[in-house]
N, C-alpha and C positions, 0 to 999 in steps of 0.2 A: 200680812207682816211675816207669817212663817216664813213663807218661800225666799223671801227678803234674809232671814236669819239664815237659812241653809244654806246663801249663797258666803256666807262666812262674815259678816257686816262684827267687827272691830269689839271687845266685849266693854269698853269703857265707853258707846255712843250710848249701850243704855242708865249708866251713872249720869251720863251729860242728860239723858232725855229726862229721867224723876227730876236731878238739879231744876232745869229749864221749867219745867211744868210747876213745879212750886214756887218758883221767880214769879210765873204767869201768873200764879195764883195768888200770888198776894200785889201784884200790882193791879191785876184786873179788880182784886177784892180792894185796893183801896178806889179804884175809879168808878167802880159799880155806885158807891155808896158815898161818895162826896158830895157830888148836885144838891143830894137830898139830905144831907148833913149842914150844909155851907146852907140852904135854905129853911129846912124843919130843925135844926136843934142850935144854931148860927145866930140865924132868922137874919142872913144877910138877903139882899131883894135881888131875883129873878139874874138882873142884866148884872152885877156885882159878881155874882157867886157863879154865873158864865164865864167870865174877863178871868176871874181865878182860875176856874180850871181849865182854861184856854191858855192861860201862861203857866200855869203846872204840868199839863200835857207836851206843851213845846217847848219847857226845858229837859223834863225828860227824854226826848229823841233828839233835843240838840248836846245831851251829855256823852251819849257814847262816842263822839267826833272827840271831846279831852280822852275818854276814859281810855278807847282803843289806841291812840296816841302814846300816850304816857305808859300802857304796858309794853306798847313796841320797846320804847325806847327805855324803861326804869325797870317795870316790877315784875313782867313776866307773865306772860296769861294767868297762872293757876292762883297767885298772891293777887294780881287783879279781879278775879271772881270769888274771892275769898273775903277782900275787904269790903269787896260788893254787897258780897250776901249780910255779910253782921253789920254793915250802915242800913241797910234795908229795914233789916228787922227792929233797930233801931228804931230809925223813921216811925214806923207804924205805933210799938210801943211810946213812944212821945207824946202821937197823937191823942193816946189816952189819959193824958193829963187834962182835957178838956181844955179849952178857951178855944180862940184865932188863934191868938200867941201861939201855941203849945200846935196849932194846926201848920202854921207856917214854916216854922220850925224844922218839926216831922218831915214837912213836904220837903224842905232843902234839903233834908238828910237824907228821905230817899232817890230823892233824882240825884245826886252824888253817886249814892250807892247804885244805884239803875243802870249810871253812866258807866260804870267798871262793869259789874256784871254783862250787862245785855253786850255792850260792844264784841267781848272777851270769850264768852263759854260758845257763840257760834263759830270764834275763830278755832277754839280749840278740835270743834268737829271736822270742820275743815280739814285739821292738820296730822287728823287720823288716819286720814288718806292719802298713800302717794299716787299711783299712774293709774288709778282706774275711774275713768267719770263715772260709768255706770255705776260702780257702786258708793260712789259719792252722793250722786243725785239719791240713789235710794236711802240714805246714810239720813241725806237732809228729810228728804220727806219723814221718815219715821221723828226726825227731829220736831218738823213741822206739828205732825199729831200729839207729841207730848205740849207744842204748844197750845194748842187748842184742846185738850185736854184741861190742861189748867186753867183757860179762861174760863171754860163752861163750868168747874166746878167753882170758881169764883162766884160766876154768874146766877147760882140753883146758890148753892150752902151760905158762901160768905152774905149775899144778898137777903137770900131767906134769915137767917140768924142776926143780921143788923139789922134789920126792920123789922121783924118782930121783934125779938130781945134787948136792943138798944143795940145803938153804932159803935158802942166801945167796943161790944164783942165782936161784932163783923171785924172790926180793925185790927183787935186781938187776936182771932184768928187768923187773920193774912200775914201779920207778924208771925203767927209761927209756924205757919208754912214753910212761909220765908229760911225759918230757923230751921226746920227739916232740910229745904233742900238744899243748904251749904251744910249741914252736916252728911247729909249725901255726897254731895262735891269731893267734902273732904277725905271723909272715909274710904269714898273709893277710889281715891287719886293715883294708885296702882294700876286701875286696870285704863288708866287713859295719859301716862306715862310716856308710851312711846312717841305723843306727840310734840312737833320739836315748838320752843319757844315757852317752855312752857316754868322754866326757873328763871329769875331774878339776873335781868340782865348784864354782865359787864362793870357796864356804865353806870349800873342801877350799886354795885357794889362800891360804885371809888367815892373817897373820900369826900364830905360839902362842908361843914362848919363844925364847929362843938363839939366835934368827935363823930358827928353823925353821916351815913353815910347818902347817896342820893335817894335811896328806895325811902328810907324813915324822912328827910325833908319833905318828898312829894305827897308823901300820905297824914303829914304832919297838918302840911300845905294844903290839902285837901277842903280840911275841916274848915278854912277862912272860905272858902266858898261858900259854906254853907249865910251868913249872913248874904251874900251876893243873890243869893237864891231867893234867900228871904227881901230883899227889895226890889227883884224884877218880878216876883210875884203880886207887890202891891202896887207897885210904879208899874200896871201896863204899857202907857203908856212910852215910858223909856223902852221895854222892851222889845216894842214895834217898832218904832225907830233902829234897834240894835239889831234886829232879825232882816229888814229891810235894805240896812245896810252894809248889814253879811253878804246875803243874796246879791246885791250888785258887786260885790267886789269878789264874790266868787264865780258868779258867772263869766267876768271879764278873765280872772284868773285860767278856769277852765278854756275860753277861745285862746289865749294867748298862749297857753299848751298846746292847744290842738295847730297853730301857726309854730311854736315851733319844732314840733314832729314832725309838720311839715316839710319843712326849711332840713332838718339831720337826713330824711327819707329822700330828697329830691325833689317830692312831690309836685308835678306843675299842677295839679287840677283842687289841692286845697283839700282833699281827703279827710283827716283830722279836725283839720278846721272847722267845717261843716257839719260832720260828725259832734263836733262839739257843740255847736248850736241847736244840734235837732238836742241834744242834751238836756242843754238848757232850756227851751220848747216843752220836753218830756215833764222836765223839774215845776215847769208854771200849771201843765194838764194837773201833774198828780198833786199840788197844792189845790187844784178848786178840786179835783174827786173827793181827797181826805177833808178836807175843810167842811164840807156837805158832809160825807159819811160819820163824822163822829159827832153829828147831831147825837147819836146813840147814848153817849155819858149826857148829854147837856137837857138840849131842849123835848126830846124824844121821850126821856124818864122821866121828866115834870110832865107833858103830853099825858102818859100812860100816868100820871099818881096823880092827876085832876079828870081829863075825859077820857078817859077807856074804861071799860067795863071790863073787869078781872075776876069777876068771880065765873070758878069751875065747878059747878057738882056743889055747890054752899060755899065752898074756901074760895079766900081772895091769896088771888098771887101779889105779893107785894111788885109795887113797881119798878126796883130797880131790877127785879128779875126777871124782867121783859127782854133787857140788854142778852140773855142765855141764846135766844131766836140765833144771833149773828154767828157765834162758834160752833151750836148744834146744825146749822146748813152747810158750814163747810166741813166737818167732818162727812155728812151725809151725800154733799155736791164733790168732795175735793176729788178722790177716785177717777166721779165720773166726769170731769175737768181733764182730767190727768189722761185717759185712752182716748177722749174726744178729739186732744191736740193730735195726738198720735194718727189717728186713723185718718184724721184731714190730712195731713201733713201728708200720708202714703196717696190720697187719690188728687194731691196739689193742692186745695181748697182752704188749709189752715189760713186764718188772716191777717195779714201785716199787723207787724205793732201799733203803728197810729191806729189802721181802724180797730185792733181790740181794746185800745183804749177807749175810740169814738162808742165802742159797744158798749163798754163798762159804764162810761158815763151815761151813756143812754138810760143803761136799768136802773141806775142812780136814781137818774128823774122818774121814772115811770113807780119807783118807788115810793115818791114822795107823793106823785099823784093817785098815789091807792087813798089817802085819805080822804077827796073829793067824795068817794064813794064814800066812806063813812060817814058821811054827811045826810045819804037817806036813810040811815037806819039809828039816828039818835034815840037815846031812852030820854025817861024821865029828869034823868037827874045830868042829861047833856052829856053823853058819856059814847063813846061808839064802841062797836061789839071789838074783843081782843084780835078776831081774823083779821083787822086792817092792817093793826100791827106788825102780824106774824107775815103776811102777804109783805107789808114793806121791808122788812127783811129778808126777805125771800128773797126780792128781787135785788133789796141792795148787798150783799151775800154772790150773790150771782156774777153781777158786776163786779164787787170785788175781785172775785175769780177768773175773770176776763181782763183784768188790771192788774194785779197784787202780782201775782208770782213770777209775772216775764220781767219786773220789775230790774231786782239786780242783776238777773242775768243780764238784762239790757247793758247794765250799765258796764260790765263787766267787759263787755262783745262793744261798746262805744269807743271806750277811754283807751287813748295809748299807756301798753305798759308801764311806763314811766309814773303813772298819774294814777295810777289805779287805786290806791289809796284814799289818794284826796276827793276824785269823782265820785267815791261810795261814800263819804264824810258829806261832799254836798248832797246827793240825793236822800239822805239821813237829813240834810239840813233842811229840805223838801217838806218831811214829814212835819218836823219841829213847827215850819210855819202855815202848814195844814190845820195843827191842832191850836196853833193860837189862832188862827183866822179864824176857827170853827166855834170859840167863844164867840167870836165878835160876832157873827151869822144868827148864834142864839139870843143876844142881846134884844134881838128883833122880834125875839117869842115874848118877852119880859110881861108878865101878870100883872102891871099894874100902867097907870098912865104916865105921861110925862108929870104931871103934880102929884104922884104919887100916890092914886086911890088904886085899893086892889080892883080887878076886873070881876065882874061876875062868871060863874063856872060858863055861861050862854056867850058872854063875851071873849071868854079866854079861849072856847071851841071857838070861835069865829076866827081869832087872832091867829092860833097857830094853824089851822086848816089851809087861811090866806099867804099866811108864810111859806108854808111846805110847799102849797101848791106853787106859789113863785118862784119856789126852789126849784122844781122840777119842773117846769116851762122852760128857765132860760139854762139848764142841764140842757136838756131836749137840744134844743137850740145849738147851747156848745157842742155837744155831740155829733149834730149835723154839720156843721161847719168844719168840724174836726175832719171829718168823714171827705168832708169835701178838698180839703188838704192832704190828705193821707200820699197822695202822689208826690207832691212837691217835699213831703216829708220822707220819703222812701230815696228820692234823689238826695236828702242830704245824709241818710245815714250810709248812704252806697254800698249798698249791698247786706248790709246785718239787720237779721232776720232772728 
């Protein structure tokens, strides 16, 4: 990172990086610690307390599609990550009221607040930079590390101190994390000033009712979301339906963009068009990648806090601290990701995007299949040693990193000018129903039967060992298929690489 600073890298990306890293930290601290909230202190059952945070996870990434919206057009990046950060902390604090109620609540208040923030303080990095990619790209990376940064200590502090000490405090603590980094934001809101967009729009000033002007109606307006949140949280159901039928109408939205780029360009061979549909293609890959990968909050953390053996040296690692594996490999993998692409690239060999996604997915599944092995090395108490764990992370981490990052550029290098907005709202909308799908995946781990008797610990290592590993066969599978496509997909994105 020195050599990065000398090259003169902007002095308000690092107030944006502490903000960002304590965003992380307290929304990773509240996901680390839910599973096992919603099911040990809740005591809602297995497949319930999935569906929950399947639809709390997928409105959270389908909020920054309003949040970054409404600061284009109302409040202005910097009052967008402002109202962000003190609904957040909000949220958290809430949750310490104890009940559902008081849970649900909280959770609408912080996916509100998620949705300003997360949308809003990357655009702001962004917009620190005018004509130099190079030092953009490096701008984000260092951005990236403060992310990951805050996961992991979410993942080690807020985990360790809610599971040992009780979950108000893990929660309490992410709350005020929270609270440091929009006091960070704010404090240092000088030294990232120069970037534009960043006061209270125009249109955000002129007048709307009662004296009030549009920025205080929108954020008045805000808060009626907050019930909305709270019943697509319990109505799954409605949800899926709502997510589902986002997805088709933005999909067709997106081709009928790409027809008519088409059509203004001249185009006889449908360029756009095409482009738009490997798009849409990209959007359905990375719903089953994520969908699978955030087993890690759900079924993964109940996995490790019933069969995994955690103790080290006499101490047991509480289970939600197992989730730390995923952010500690890509600090340690991201670097050597990062020269890998590079040096392909110089002797021709870098690999098309279809097959680095066919790759990513690959190590997905071969991750799920590490548990097979843990099946010959059961103790006593039906537990398998913690290496299986760390191994599937390893691998799914990997994948990741062969998936994750070409991501928006992709989308960036797809979408006509024109749309570039709205194509990175749907691929954001991508995420949203990764993570509700990825409840629904877990529901299949569920500890008890269809009548409702708990499994035994023998039964419950059978159930998810069977799950995982069915997860990572028909991955395997999509992968190779993918693989096998990668041609037919390379013709429709014509030529973006």
């Amino acid at each position: 990172m020195s050599d990065i600073v000398k090259k003169g890298q902007p002095d308000g990306l690092y107030v944006l990086f502490f903000s960002e890293m304590w965003e992380r930290f307290c929304y990773y601290g509240m996901r680390v610690l839910l599973i096992l909230y919603l099911t040990k202190s809740l005591l809602n059952g297995d497949a319930d307390a999935a569906l929950i945070y399947g639809a709390y996870t997928g409105l959270v990434y389908a909020a920054p599609i309003l949040g970054g919206r409404l600061a284009d057009k109302f409040l202005g990046y910097r009052l967008a990550v402002i109202v962000g950060a003190v609904m957040m902390s909000i949220g958290e604090f809430l949750i310490l009221g104890g009940g559902e109620q008081m849970l649900m609540v909280g959770m609408g208040v912080l996916i509100i607040g998620n949705g300003y923030f997360k949308a809003n303080i990357s655009t702001i990095v962004g917009k620190l930079y005018k004509d130099d990619p190079a030092q953009r790209d490096a701008g984000f990376t260092i951005f990236y590390i403060g992310i990951n940064i805050g996961a992991f200590l979410a993942t080690t502090v807020v985990a360790y101190i809610g599971e040992t000490y009780g979950f108000q405090y893990g929660f309490a603590l992410a709350g005020g994390g929270m609270l440091l980094g929009g006091s960070i934001f704010y404090l240092g809101r000088q030294r990232y000033s120069a970037a534009e967009g960043l006061n209270i729009t125009e249109e955000g000033r002129k007048p709307a009712f009662l004296g009030l002007n549009k920025v205080t109606v929108v954020i008045i307006g805000t808060f009626f979301l907050i019930p909305a949140c709270y019943v697509l949280i319990q109505q799954n159901e409605v949800l899926e339906w709502l997510l589902l039928g986002l997805f088709v109408f933005i999909a067709i939205m997106l081709v009928r963009a790409g027809i008519t780029a088409d059509q203004k360009e001249g185009a006889g061979n449908s360029v756009w068009q095409n482009r738009m549909i490997a798009l849409v293609i990209f959007m359905v890959i990375n719903i089953v990648f994520w969908a699978c990968f955030e087993q890690a909050g759900t079924s993964l953390t109940l996995f490790a806090d019933r069969n995994v053996d955690r103790i080290i040296m006499g101490w047991e690692m509480p289970a939600s601290m197992t989730q730390m594996f995923n952010p500690l490999f890509i600090v340690i993998f991201g670097s050597i990701f990062s020269v890998m692409w590079i040096r392909l690239s110089k002797i021709g060999r870098n690999p098309s995007i279809p097959m680095k996604f066919a790759l990513g997915i690959f190590q997905l599944g071969i991750g799920f299949l590490v548990t097979m092995i843990g099946l010959q090395f059961v103790n006593e108490a039906y537990q398998v040693p913690l290496l299986i764990l760390v191994f599937l992370y390893m691998f799914h981490t990997s994948g990741e990193l062969f998936l994750s990052p070409i991501g928006l550029s992709m989308v960036t290098k797809l979408a006509p000018k024109a749309i570039a907005g709205f194509a990175m709202g749907a691929w954001f909308l991508s995420f949203a129903m990764a993570n509700f799908a990825g409840g629904k995946i877990a529901t299949l781990t569920a500890g008890h039967t269809e009548d409702g008797i708990t499994l035994t610990l023998a039964e419950g290592l059978e159930k998810y060992t069977s799950v995982f590993s069915n997860l990572g066969f028909i991955l395997l599978g999509i992968a190779v298929l993918l693989a096998l496509l990668s041609k037919p997909l390379n013709k429709l994105m014509h030529g973006v690489k």
